[in-house]
C-alpha positions, 0 to 999 in steps of 0.5 A: 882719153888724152892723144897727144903729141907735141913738143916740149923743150925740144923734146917731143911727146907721145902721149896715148891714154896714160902712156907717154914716150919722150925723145929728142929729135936730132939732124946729122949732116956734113958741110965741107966734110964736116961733121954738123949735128943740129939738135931741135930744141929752140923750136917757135911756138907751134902753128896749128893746122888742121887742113893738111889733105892725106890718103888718112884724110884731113889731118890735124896737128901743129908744125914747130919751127926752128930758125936756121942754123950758122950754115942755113939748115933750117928745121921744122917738125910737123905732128899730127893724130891720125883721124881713124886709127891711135896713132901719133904721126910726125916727120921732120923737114930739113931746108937749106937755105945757105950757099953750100951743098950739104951731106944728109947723113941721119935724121934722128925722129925718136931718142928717148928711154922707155918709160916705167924706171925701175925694170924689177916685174917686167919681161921686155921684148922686141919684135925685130923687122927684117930688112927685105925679104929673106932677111929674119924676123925675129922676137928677142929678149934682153938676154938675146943676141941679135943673130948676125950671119957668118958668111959675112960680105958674101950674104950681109950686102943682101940681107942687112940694110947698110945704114943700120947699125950691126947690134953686137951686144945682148939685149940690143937690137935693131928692125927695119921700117917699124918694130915694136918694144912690148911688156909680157908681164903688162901684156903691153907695148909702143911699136914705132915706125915709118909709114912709107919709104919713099924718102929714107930706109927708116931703122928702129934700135933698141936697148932692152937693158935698164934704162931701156932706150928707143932710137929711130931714125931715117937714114940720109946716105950721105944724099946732098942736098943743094941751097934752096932744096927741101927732104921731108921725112916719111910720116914716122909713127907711133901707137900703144899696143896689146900683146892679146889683141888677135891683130896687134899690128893692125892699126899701123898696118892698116894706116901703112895701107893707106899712106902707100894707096894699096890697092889688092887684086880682086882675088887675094890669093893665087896657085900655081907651078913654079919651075925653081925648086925642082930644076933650078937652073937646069931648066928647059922648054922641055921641061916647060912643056912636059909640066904644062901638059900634066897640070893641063890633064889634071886641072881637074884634080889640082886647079892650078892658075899659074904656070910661072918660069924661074931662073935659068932660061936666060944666058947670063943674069943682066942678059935678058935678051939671049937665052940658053940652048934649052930655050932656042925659040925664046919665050914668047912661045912658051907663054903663048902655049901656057895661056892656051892651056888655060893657065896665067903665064908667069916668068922670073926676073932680076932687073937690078942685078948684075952678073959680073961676066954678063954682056951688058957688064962688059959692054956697058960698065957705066951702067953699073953702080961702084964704089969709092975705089971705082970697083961693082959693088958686091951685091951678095954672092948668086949664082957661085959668085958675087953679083954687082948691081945697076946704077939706076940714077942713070936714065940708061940704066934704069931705062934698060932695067925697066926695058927687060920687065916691058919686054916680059910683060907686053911682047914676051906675053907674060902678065905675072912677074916675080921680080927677085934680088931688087934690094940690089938699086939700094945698095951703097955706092957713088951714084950718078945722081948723088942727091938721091939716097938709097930708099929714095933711089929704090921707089923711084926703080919700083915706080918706073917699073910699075908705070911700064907695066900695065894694071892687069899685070902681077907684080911679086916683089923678092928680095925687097925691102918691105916699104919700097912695095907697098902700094907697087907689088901686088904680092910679096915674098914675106920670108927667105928661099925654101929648100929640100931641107929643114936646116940650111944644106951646103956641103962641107959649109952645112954645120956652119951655115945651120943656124942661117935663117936667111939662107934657103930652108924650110926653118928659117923660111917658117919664121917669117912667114908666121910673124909676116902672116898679118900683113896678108891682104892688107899690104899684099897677097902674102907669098910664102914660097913654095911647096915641095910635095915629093918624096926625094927631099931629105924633109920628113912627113912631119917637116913636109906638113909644117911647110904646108900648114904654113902655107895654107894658113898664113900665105895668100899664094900656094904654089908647089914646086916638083917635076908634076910627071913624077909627083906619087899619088899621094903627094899629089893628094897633098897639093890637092887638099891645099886648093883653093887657097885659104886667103884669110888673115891669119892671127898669131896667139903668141907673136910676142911671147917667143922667139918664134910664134907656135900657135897660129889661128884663122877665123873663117866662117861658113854655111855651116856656121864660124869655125876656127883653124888652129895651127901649133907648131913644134920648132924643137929638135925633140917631140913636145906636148901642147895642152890646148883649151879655150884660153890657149886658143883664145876662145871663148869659154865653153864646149868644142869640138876639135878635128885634126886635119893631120891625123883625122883625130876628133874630140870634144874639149868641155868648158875649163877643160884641157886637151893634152894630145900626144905630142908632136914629133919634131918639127912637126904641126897639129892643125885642128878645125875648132867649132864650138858644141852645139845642143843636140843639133847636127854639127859639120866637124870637118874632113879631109877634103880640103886644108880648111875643113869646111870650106868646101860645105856650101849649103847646110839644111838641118830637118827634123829627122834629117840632114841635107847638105852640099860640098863643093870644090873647084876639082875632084874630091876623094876623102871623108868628111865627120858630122855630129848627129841627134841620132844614128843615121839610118839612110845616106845619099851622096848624088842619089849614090848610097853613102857609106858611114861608120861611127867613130865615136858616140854621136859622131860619124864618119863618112867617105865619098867621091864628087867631081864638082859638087856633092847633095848629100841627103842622110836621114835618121827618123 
């Protein structure tokens, strides 16, 4: 197998197998305010090394030289092959030796046209990253257009990197930190990309139409750079990919993990309270409490880890230190009485923006970042109005935004802090320190916050920029703000913002959660936002249970969001059967085949043996069908059982066999337990006492004429549970209680029971 990159008549090569890329590398910057670009292609002949020490270990590879240009910019490329994963490393470094300062505006790693010629046969598509957070993530085609927001300069400084270019053509398109261009016909594809963002906001741009075109590069900002200073990029990356591997980001996703240090929480996943989506802003210490007390009395029916404060405690946004009247004691109490009750402390943060009308905008203007006229940036419209942002190459200003997380974490008393709107410090402006860019400005905000925290503390990132947590936060926001609503909902605005998928709704929030499911656990604990449990949205069941399948089966976090005094009993059932969370990766079977992946699947396994949670999910406005076989699923052939959670439905789906359910309604999900028929013997198919469907089996004692198990959940459990039988039960037990049963189909019964804890089951049919 050739893996190879290296340089060739100033075009560097990315070889891997049998496919190959060619680009150019190119340096743009200014000098006296004029525009410079250096092109490398007089590189000296490469130096081979193979003892440059990495977190991926010893690297091999070669640097190519170029001697300086006119001006004393000097270049140098240095490549490398990734020792355990197949990929292409590579980053540029750029020194000046002249006697002028110098503008660092682009530094080009990869222009070239994709290899293949003629487009006839091939269905090309793009798997477009999102800036941060909330921003969309998205799969397009050459017939696409890339979706632009139309609330204009009150939503774009949040959502869109300011480097990276709008695309306004169909068929173009652009993804921030790595993308990836793939072939459904060849069910392959390249993706590129950055490792880090420690140095530069990398952005990958794509030209669908023939010839298709790639073009990545990391943004300078316009940082100087002085004589004698040195900027190395990050490491770009490049690897082959399979549409029809069940994780084909994983190489690089894994690699990012290294380069950045990650290193997760001993526990994957999280549940909790969170105060936002019920109270908003309205919020007390009443309200506090009077919650707290409910998800103390009812520990054992919904075990909950968190009880986390959001927005709305403090006076003004930037005013972190004085509190609204509905918290007049401040907030060291109430995470005093939240630990006491047994439950992790948690409180909402914004460090890097700014309310306009806050003290500290008035009392300390210089803090804030400006732009060429003098005026705050616009940091996005929060709070109905536009925000500004900290300049935080200003030791004063970062030392007062690193403050207000140190005083939550170590005199508040709060070991879990969600910290929201962060892409504010990378913000375009003129900054105080003008040799840092934006990215660069940003890791450094994220590292001095981490280092004032100590390690136990739990850092959520929202609102940031994927690179710029990794290896910082220990949980990530993946999507934008849920809503009460399937569509974006504001007022008169409602019809025009409908097809926002940045702005808070459950859609547009499915989205990213779904193609940002693969990064759980392996970058972070993933947080899909929360659950909205009670009846008074306007989300129908169907909606309700696409947003709780979403987070069950892709999210490492389940946190719901109601007043806990007002939940009905069965929605409180709802949240019960989504603990403990599941927090196992789950693989999307068509992330590249749609605009939006529909079918997802979560491999688990158990003491009943492996089984599968499969999710398919109906985006339409109207109801659609879904034929499922073993292929669809990507399983191998043979015999299964199917068990939908939903609706309780079980069936046997035989070898080459197709399974078309009656179809969904819209917005709806099917969620089906998956385990492959056995031969005559007994067979656990899943039940309703927990989302998974078998974790809650932890023990599995087949016998001649018998069968004895035991179910097991950290909480109460009231449901059924549906075993596969040689024969008719003739005796069942649960805890030496009679076990009532009936059957539902030929060899399969259904049984219904009660446990607090712990359930021995014993049934017997000789």
């Amino acid at each position: 197998m050739t893996k190879e990159i290296s340089l060739h008549r100033g075009t560097v090569r990315l070889c891997w197998d049998q496919a190959c890329l060619e680009g150019a590398i190119r340096l743009e910057y200014r000098r006296n305010g004029r525009r410079v670009s250096l092109v490398l292609d007089h590189p000296a002949e490469e130096q081979p090394w193979s003892d440059l020490t990495s977190p991926h270990g010893c690297l091999e590879g070669a640097a190519y030289c170029q001697a300086e240009d006119v001006h004393g910019i000097a270049l140098r490329l240095e490549t490398a092959v990734h020792p355990d994963q197949p990929l292409l490393l590579w980053r540029l470094v750029m020194e000046n030796h002249g006697a002028t300062p110098v503008a660092v505006d682009q530094l080009d790693l990869f222009t070239g046209t994709l290899p293949g010629g003629d487009h006839a046969g091939r269905d090309l598509a793009f798997y477009s990253n999102g800036w941060q957070s909330w921003s969309r993530t998205a799969v397009y085609t050459v017939n696409d257009l890339q979706q632009r927001s139309v609330l204009g300069v009150l939503q774009n400084p949040m959502i869109w990197n300011a480097s990276t270019p709008v695309p306004r053509r169909r068929g173009v398109f652009s993804s921030e930190f790595f993308g990836a261009v793939v072939d459904r016909q060849s069910r392959t594809g390249w993706l590129l990309g950055f490792l880090s963002q420690r140095q530069h906001f990398g952005t990958l741009v794509a030209d669908l139409r023939h010839p298709a075109r790639l073009h990545l590069f990391a943004s300078g900002d316009g940082a100087r750079l002085d004589p004698g200073q040195t900027i190395i990029t990050d490491w770009a990356a490049a690897c082959p990919i399979l549409l029809d591997d069940l994780q084909p980001l994983d190489s690089y996703l894994q690699a990012a993990a290294a380069e950045n240090e990650v290193h997760l929480p001993a526990n994957p996943t999280l549940s909790g309270w969170c105060s936002w989506y019920h109270y908003f802003q309205k919020i007390t210490a009443g309200d506090i409490r009077s919650n707290l007390q409910v998800a103390a009395r009812l520990k054992d029916v919904y075990p909950l880890d968190l009880v986390q404060i959001d927005d709305g405690f403090e006076t003004q946004v930037g005013d972190w230190y004085t509190f609204r009247p509905g918290f007049p004691d401040g907030m060291a109490p109430l995470a005093e009485e939240i630990r006491r009750e047994g439950f992790l402390p948690g409180i909402w943060l914004a460090p890097f923006i700014i309310d306009r009308r806050s003290r500290l905008a008035h009392e300390h203007p210089e803090y804030l970042l400006r732009n060429r006229a003098g005026t705050p940036v616009n940091a996005g419209f929060g709070w109905d109005r536009i925000a500004t942002a900290l300049d935080i190459t200003r030791p004063d200003a970062l030392e007062h935004a690193v403050g207000v997380v140190s005083t939550a974490a170590h005199e508040w008393g709060y070991p879990y802090l969600k910290l929201d709107f962060l892409y504010a410090a990378a913000l375009p402006g003129i900054r105080h320190n003008p040799t840092l860019n934006r990215a660069q400005t940003l890791y450094r905000g994220m590292q001095a916050i981490r280092a004032a925290v100590s390690s136990e503390t739990l850092l959520l990132g929202c609102g940031l920029p994927l690179g710029a947590g990794l290896g910082l936060v220990d949980a990530m926001r993946i999507g934008a703000d849920v809503s009460p609503s399937w569509y974006p909902e504001r007022g008169a605005l409602s019809l025009l913002i409908r097809e926002e998928h940045q702005y808070p709704s459950v859609r547009g929030a499915l989205q990213n959660i779904l193609l940002r499911a693969p990064q759980q656990g392996v970058w972070w604990i993933n947080d899909p936002d929360c659950l909205m449990a009670r009846p008074t949205t306007s989300l129908t069941e169907a909606e309700l249970q696409s947003l709780a399948s979403a987070i069950a089966l892709c999210g490492g976090m389940t946190l719901v969001s109601d007043d806990m005094t007002a939940l009905p009993p069965d929605r409180v059932r709802l949240v019960q059967q989504l603990l403990p969370p599941i927090g196992v990766r789950a693989a999307l079977l068509d992330w590249a085949d749609g605009f939006i992946p529909h079918l997802v699947r979560v491999d688990l396994a158990g003491a009943g043996g492996d089984w599968s949670l499969v999710g398919w999910f109906n985006f339409s406005d109207q109801p659609q069908t879904c034929p499922l076989d073993a292929a669809t699923m990507r399983l191998p052939e043979g015999d299964y059982w199917l068990r939908s959670f939903w609706d309780g439905q079980v069936m046997l789906l035989p070898a080459r066999a197709a399974w078309t359910p009656a179809s969904l309604p819209p917005h709806g999900v099917r969620v089906m337990a998956v385990r492959s028929a056995s031969r005559g013997a007994p067979l656990y198919l899943g039940g309703n006492f927990h989302f998974s469907q078998g974790m809650e089996l932890v023990n599995w004692q087949p016998q001649p004429a018998g069968l004895s198990l035991r179910l097991a959940l950290p909480r109460q459990a009231e449901g059924i549970f549906d075993l596969l039988l040689p024969e008719t039960p003739q005796t069942a037990f649960l805890n030496d209680a009679p076990l009532v049963w009936e059957k539902i189909q030929p060899g399969v019964y259904r049984f219904r029971g009660a446990f607090h804890h712990q359930a021995d089951i014993n049934i017997r049919w000789g």
